[in-house]
Phi, psi and omega in degrees: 000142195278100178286139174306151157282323166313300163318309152307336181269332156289335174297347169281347209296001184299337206232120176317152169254142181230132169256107156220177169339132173325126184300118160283114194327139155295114013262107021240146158260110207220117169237118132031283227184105190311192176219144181256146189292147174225115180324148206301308210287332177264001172275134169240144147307173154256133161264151179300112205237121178299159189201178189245155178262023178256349166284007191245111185301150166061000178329304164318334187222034165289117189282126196268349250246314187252319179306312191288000188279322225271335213268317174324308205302296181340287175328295211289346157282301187276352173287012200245357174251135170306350245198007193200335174320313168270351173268349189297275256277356177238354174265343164269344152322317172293113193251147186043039201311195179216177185293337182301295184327315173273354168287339148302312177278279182339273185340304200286312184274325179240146163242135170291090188282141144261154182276151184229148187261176220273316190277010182076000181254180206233021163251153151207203176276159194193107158241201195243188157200173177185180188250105194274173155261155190224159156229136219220177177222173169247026139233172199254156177206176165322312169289264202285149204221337231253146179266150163245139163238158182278185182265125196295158185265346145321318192298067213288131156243108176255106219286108191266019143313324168290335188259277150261126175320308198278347177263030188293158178035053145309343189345126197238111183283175173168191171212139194280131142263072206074256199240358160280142159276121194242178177267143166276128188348119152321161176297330178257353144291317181309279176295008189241359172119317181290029179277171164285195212271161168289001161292350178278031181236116198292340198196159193228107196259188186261327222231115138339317204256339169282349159315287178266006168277334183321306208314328216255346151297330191093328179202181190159186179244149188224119190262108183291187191264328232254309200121355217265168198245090185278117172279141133244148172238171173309133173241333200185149189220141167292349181103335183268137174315151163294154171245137136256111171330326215264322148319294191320292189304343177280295183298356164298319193099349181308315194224131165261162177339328172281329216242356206277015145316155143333307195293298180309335196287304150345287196315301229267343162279351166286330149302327146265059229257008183272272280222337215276309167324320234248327188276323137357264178294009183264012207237080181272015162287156184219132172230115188282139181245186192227129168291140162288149154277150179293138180283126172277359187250351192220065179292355198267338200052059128299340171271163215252164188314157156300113179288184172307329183279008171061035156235163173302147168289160176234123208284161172075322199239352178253132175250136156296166203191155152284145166266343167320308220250023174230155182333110171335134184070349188251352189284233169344075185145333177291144154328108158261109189272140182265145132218102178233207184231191179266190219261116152056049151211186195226031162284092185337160169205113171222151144211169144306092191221173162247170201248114216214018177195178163218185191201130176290006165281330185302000180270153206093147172331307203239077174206149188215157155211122192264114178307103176259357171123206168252156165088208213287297218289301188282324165320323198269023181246288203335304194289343182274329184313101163184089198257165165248124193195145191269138167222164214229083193269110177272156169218149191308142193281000000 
C-alpha cells in the first residue's frame, strides 16, 4: 500500500524532522541555524497583502546606502533565478549610487507586499542574533575543557523530498541502529559519552554557557593564546527541537520573566555554577560546526558570517526568516522593509534589510532575527531583543 505523504510523514515521528533551506554551493556551505519542520497540514502561511510604499513607516528617511551593499550581497546568490535576473543585472549597472537614486530604483523596481498572519493580524515577534567571541585552544587543557564538534559521520540526513514532492526541503536526521533508523543523540546523550569520536572535535573553549549560546547563535570566532582568530559556522544540527532554557528558569522561579535574557541567563549561571550542567541539557538540540576558511577579501573581518543564503551577513541590515512564509524561489535573498523597536524601548527602528539566514526559532510567517553584528557590544542589543514588529517583502514588479 502507497502511503499519502502526511501519512508518511506522521510515521516518522519516531525521528525529529527539520526544514531548511536548500543546500547552498561550496564555498560556503552554511546554514545558521536549522528550521524545525511543522507538518504540511498545520503550518498556514501568511498572506501577501499588496501595498504603497507611503504604508511603510520611516521609508523615507531610511538611509538604503548599507541596505544596498547587502541586497548587492543577496544578487551574487540569486541572480541565476529567474525571477531576480533582471533586477540583479540593473541593480549592478549602478555605480556609485547616491540615496535618491537608490530609492528610485526600489520604488521603480519593486512593490512592497506586507505580510498578513493566517488570523489577520499584521505583528510578530522580532529577536536579535550576532556573532561572539569565545576564547579557545585546538588542544584541551585545564582551561579550555568545553568541545566544538565537527559534524559526526554517524549522522544520517534524509532528504524527504527526493521521496515526496510535497515534502521539499525536508529533512529527516537520525542514526542507524542494525537495520533501524533512531533519532540521534540528544544534547544530553552527547555530553553523557554518545559524543563523536574525538577526532571530530574542532576546538576546545573555557566557558560551558558561551558554548552554548554559540550553538543557539549558529557561527562565531574562537580567538586562540597565540592571537590567532578561527571563524566557525553551522555545519549540522542532531535533529531535536530547540528548548528554551531561558522558559525553563522562569517556570522554575529561578528567573523573572524581564531578566530571562542571554545576559540573565549568563548571570544567572555563574551563581549556579551546581545546577548549571543539569540545565543545559535540557536544550536536547545540539548543533555541530565547520571551520571557515579565511576570507581573503575581507582581512579587517568586518563582514559578518555566511548566513543559510551562502553570502555574508551584514550587521544592522540582515535577518533570519521561516523561507515558508514568503512566495516559492522568493524567500531567501529578498528586501525585507522592518518596523519594530529597538531592543526593550518602544523607539522605532524601521529599516531595510534582507533576508540572508533562517533559524532555529524562526518559525511562522511575521518572525524575524535581526543580525547585529560581532563582539560584546552587538551581543548586549541581540540578548534584549524580543519586539513587536511588522514586515514588508519587496518583490520584483
Amino acid at each position: 500500500m502507497k502511503l499519502s505523504p502526511l501519512l508518511f510523514f506522521l510515521l516518522l515521528g519516531a525521528c525529529t524532522t527539520v526544514q531548511i533551506p536548500p543546500p547552498t554551493p561550496t564555498p560556503p556551505v552554511v546554514e545558521s541555524k536549522p528550521v524545525e519542520a511543522i507538518p504540511p497540514s498545520i503550518y498556514q502561511p501568511p498572506t501577501l497583502k499588496p501595498g504603497d510604499w507611503q504604508s511603510l513607516p520611516g521609508w523615507s528617511v531610511d538611509d538604503l546606502l548599507p541596505a544596498w551593499d547587502a541586497f548587492l550581497q543577496s544578487c551574487t546568490a540569486i541572480k541565476k533565478q529567474p525571477q531576480w535576473l533582471s533586477v540583479c543585472e540593473q541593480a549592478a549597472l549602478l555605480q556609485s549610487p547616491k540615496e535618491a537614486m537608490l530609492r528610485e530604483f526600489f520604488e521603480k523596481k519593486f512593490l512592497p507586499h506586507q505580510l498578513i498572519n493566517a488570523d489577520g493580524s499584521d505583528e510578530g515577534l522580532i529577536t536579535g542574533y550576532y556573532e561572539p567571541l569565545l576564547k579557545g585552544s585546538r588542544k584541551p587543557t585545564a582551561r579550555y575543557r568545553f568541545p566544538i564538534y565537527a559534524a559526526p559521520e554517524d549522522l544520517l540526513v534524509v532528504e524527504l523530498g527526493e521521496v515526496y514532492p510535497e515534502l521539499k526541503n525536508m529533512r529527516l536526521r537520525g542514526r542507524l541502529q542494525g537495520k533501524k533508523v533512531l533519532p540521534y543523540y540528544s544534547r544530553a546523550e552527547i555530553e553523557n559519552g554518545a559524543a563523536p569520536p574525538s577526532e571530530k572535535i574542532l576546538l576546545w573553549v573555557e566557558d560551558a554557557v558561551e558554548l552554548f549560546f554559540l550553538q543557539i547563535q549558529g557561527s562565531g570566532r574562537v580567538q586562540l593564546e597565540n592571537g590567532e582568530v578561527v571563524r566557525v559556522g553551522y555545519a549540522e544540527q542532531n535533529g531535536h527541537p530547540y528548548k528554551s532554557i531561558g522558559k525553563l528558569l522562569v517556570a522554575r522561579g529561578e528567573l523573572p520573566l524581564a531578566q530571562a535574557s542571554m545576559q540573565g541567563i549568563k548571570t544567572w549561571g555563574q551563581k549556579n555554577q551546581s545546577k548549571l550542567v543539569e540545565l543545559l541539557k535540557q536544550n536536547p538540540s545540539f548543533v555541530f560546526f565547520r571551520e571557515l576558511p579565511a576570507d581573503a577579501s575581507d582581512p579587517s573581518g568586518k563582514l559578518g558570517p555566511p548566513g543559510s543564503l551562502g553570502v555574508p551577513l551584514t550587521a544592522g541590515r540582515s535577518i533570519a526568516i521561516d523561507p515558508r512564509a514568503l512566495p516559492q524561489g522568493m524567500g531567501l535573498g529578498a528586501p525585507v522593509f522592518l518596523s519594530t523597536t529597538w531592543p526593550n524601548t518602544e523607539l522605532p527602528l524601521n529599516r531595510l534589510m534582507l533576508a540572508q539566514d533562517t533559524g532555529g526559532a524562526i518559525k511562522g510567517g511575521i518572525r524575524a532575527d535581526f543580525f547585529w553584528g560581532f563582539g560584546e557590544a552587538a551581543g548586549n542589543q541581540a540578548g534584549k531583543m524580543k519586539q513587536r514588529g511588522k514586515m514588508w517583502v519587496l518583490l520584483p514588479q
